[in-house]
C-alpha positions as CSV (number, residue, x, y, z in Angstrom):
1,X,0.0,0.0,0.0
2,X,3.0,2.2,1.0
3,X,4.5,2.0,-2.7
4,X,1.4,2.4,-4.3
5,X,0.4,6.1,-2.4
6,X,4.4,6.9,-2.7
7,X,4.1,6.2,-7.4
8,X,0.8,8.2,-7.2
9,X,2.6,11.1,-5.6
10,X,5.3,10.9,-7.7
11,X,2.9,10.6,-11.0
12,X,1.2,13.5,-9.8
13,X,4.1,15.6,-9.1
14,X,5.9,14.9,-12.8
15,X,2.1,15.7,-14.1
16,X,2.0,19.3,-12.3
17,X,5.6,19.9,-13.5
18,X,4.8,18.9,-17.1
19,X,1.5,21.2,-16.8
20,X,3.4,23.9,-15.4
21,X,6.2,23.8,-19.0
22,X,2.7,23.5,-20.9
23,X,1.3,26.6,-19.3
24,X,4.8,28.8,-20.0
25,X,4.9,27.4,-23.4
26,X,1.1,28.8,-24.1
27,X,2.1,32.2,-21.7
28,X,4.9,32.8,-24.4
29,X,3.0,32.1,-27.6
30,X,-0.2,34.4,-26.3
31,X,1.3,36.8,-24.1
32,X,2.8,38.9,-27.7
33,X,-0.6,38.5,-29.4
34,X,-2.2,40.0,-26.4
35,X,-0.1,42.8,-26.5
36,X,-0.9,43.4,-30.2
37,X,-4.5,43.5,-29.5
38,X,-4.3,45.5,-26.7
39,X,-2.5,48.2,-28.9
40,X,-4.6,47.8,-31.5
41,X,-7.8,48.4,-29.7
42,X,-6.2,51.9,-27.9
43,X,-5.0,52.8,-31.3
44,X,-8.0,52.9,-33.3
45,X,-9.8,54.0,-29.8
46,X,-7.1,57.0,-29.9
47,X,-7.7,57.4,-33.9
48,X,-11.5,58.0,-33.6
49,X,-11.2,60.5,-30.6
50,X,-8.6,62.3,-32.6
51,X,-11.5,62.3,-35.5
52,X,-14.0,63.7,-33.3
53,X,-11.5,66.1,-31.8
54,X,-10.8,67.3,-36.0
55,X,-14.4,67.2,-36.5
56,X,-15.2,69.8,-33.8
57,X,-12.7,72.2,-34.8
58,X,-13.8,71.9,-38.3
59,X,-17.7,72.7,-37.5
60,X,-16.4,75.0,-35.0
61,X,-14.5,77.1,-37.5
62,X,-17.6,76.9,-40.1
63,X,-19.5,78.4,-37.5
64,X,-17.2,81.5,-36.6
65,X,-16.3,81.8,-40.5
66,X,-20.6,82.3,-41.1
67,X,-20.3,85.2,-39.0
68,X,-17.4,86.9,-40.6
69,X,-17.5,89.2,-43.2
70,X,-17.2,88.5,-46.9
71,X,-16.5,92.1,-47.8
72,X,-12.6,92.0,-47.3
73,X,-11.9,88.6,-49.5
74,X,-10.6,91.0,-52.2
75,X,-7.5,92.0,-50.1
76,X,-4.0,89.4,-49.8
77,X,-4.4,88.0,-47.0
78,X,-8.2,89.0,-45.6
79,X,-8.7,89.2,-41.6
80,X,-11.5,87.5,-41.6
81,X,-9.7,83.9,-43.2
82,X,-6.9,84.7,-40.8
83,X,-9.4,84.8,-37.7
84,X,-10.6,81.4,-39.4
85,X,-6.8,79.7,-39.5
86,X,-6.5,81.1,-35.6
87,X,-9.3,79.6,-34.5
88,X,-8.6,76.1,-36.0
89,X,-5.0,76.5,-34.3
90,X,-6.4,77.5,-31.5
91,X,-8.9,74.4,-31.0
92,X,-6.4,72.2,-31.9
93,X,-4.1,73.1,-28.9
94,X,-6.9,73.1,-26.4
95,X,-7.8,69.8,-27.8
96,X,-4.1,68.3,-27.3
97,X,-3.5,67.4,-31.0
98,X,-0.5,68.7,-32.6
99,X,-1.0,72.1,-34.9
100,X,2.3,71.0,-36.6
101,X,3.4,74.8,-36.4
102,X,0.5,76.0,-38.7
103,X,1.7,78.3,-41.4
104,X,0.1,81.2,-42.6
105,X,-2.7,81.3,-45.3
106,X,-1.9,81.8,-49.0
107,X,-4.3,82.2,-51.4
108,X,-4.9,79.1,-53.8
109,X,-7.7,79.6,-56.1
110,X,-10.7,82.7,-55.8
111,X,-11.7,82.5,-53.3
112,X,-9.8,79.6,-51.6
113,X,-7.1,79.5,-48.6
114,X,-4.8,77.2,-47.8
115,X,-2.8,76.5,-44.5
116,X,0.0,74.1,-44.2
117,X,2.0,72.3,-41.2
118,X,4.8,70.4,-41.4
119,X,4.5,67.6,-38.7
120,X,7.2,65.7,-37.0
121,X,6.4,62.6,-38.4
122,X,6.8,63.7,-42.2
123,X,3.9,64.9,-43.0
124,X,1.9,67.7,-43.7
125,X,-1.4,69.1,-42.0
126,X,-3.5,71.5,-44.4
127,X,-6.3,73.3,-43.5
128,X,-7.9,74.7,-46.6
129,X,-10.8,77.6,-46.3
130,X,-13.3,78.1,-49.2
131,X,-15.5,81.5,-48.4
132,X,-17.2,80.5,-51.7
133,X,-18.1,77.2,-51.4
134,X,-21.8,76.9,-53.3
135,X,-24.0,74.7,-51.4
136,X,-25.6,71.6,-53.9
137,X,-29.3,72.4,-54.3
138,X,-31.6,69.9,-52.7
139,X,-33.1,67.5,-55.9
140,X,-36.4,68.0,-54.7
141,X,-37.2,71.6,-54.3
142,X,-39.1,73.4,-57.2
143,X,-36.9,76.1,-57.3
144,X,-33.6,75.4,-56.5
145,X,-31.5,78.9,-54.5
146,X,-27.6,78.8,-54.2
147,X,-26.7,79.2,-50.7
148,X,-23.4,80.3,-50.9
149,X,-21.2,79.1,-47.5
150,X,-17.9,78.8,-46.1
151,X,-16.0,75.6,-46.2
152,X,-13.5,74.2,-43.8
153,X,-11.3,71.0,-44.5
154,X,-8.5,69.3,-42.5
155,X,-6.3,66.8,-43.2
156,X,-4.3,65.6,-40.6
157,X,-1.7,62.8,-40.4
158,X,-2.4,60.1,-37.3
159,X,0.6,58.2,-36.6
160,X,-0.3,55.0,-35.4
161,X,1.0,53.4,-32.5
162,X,0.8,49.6,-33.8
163,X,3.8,50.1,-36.5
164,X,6.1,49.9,-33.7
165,X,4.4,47.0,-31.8
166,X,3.9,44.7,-35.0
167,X,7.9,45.1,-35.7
168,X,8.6,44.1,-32.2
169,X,6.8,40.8,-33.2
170,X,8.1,40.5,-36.5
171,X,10.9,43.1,-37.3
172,X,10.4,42.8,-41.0
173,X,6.9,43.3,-40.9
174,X,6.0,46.8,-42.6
175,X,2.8,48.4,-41.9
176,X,1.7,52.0,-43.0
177,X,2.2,54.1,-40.1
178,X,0.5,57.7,-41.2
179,X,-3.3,57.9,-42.1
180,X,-4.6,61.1,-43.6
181,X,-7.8,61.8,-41.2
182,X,-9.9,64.1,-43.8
183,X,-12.9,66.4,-42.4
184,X,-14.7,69.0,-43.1
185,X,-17.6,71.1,-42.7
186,X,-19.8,74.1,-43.8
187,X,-21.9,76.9,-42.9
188,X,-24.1,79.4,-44.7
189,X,-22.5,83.0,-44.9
190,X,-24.8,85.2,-42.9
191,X,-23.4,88.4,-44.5
């Protein structure tokens, strides 16, 4: 009987230790895909707060650039486009994201502005401002009326966090680490 309770304990001891190299063996193989999702869910969670943070200043600088006047388009660079191009600065340091050192507007088409930022990651934030953007006529109304409006776009460069995880893993993996997040909005010229 003695032998018998002293081949069990030994069976079950060489059982836990094989269990226990089974269990480190799994740890190491899932532990770096964990990692990877876990990066991969903040990013994109960081990449859509960092749209809704563009999309505010966007509708936000529509809405200021309805109230300004349209009477001083005809000078270089027009106060009322540069009070545009603060603003978006301005909301995009209150909301934490990178202006990119926001250069000043030139004209690129009547009557179109343009804004450019060179970012430290290579690329290039542009804020363009269209104070004679014509609004498409509804399909359905009788007789359609050109609302004439200002338009504000953004594109700006989101550098993702999972490039840098995914070569970790596999250091020749490549993977696009810049994505242009485009917005834009309008608003009807009161003026």
């Amino acid at each position: 009987m003695m032998v018998r309770k002293s081949m069990t304990g030994l069976l079950w001891r060489r059982l836990a230790v094989r269990a226990c190299g089974s269990q480190i063996v799994e740890f190491a193989v899932t532990a770096p895909l964990l990692v990877v999702f876990a990066v991969v869910i903040y990013d994109f969670g960081q990449a859509f707060n960092t749209r809704e943070k563009l999309n505010f200043t966007a509708r936000d600088a529509a809405r200021f650039a309805s109230t300004q006047p349209t009477n001083d388009l005809s000078l270089g660079t027009p106060p009322s486009v540069a009070a545009i191009r603060d603003l978006v600065d301005a909301d995009l340091l209150a909301a934490g994201l990178n202006d990119c050192s926001l250069g000043a507007i030139t004209l690129s088409g009547t009557p179109v502005w343009t804004a450019t930022g060179a970012c430290p990651n290579g690329a290039t934030l542009t804020l363009t401002i269209d104070r004679g953007f014509v609004v498409p006529p509804i399909a359905s109304a009788s007789q359609p009326v050109q609302q004439i409006s200002t338009h504000v776009d953004l594109q700006y460069p989101y550098q993702w966090q999972f490039n840098g995880v995914i070569q970790l893993i596999a250091p020749s993996a490549t993977y696009a680490g810049i994505t242009m997040i485009d917005t834009d909005a309008f608003a009807a010229n009161q003026d």
